[in-house]
C-alpha positions, -999 to +999 in steps of 0.1 A: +676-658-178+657-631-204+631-618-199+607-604-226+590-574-213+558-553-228+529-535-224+506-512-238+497-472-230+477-489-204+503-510-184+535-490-192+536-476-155+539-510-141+562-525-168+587-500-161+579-509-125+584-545-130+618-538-151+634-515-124+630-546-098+640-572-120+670-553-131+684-560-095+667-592-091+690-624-083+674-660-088+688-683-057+689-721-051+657-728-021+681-727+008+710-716-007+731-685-006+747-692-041+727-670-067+722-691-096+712-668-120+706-630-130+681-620-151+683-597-184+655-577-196+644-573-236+619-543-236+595-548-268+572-510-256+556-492-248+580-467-240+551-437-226+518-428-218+509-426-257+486-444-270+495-476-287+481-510-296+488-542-269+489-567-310+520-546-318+543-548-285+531-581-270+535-599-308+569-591-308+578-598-270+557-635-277+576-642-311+607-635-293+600-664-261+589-686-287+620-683-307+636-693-275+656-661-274+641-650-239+633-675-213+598-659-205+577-632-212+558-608-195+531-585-210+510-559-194+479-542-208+447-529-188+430-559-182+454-582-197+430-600-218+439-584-249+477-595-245+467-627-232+450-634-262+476-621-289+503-640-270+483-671-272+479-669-312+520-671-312+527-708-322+549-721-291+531-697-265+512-706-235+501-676-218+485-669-187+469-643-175+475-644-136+457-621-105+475-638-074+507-657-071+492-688-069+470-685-104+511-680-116+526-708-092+501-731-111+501-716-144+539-727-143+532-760-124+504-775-144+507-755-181+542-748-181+532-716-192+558-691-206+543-656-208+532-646-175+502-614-183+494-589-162+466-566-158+479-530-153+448-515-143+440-536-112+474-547-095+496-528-070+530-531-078+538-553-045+509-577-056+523-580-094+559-584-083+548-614-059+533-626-091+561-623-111+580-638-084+560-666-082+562-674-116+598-674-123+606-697-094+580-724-098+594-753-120+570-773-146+560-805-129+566-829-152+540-852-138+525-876-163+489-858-165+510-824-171+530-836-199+500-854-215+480-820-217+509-800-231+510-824-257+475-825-265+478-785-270+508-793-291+497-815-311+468-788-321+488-763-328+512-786-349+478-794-374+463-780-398+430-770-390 
């Protein structure tokens, strides 16, 4: 699994956070000892403390999930809403900006979301990693209602307005 990775000036202490865990994170079957997966990291910036706009990393992390190079995406600025919203004008995106694991659990359950956004300002590392954890191991439901919504969102995106 890839994972697409950026932040802003703002949220570049916790991105590099989040990548140092991840880096050594193994995805494992419920109940199982067997890992079934490891996950790689793409890192789209920032790379310091300096100053930068969230539009310029989190474009290029969201144009690279929804090219289907990395499985998910997660982008950290401030608040989040600034990434949430660039993510969300990438054609193929459905971003979520998430505060506990369980806004993540059913971000993935119900939306099927595929950028996870954090806000760097007001999570602890422990609270967004238990986020992030959340997220990647919570399957789309595929229940009828799910899949009808998704296509409804689709089917937006796919006219011309």
């Amino acid at each position: 699994m890839e994972i697409s990775l950026a932040s802003d000036h703002a949220g570049f202490e916790l991105k590099e956070y989040i990548k140092s865990f991840l880096k050594s994170y193994e995805l494992f079957e419920p109940g199982q000892k067997e890992k079934i997966d490891m996950i790689t990291i793409k890192d789209f910036g920032s790379f310091d403390t300096a100053p930068v706009d969230y539009v310029d990393t989190g474009l290029l992390a969201a144009e690279n999930v929804a090219r289907g190079s990395s499985t998910y995406g997660i982008l950290i600025c401030g608040t989040g809403q600034g990434m949430n919203m660039i993510a969300n004008k990438v054609k193929g995106i459905r971003a979520s900006l998430c505060l506990t694991p369980e806004f993540a659990k059913l971000a993935r359950q119900h939306n099927d979301a595929n950028i996870l956004v954090l806000a760097g300002r007001f999570l602890d590392n422990n609270t967004a990693i238990d986020i992030i954890e959340a997220f990647i191991k919570e399957p789309f439901s595929k229940e009828h209602r799910h899949i009808k919504r998704i296509n409804k969102i689709l089917t937006y995106e796919n006219s011309e307005v």
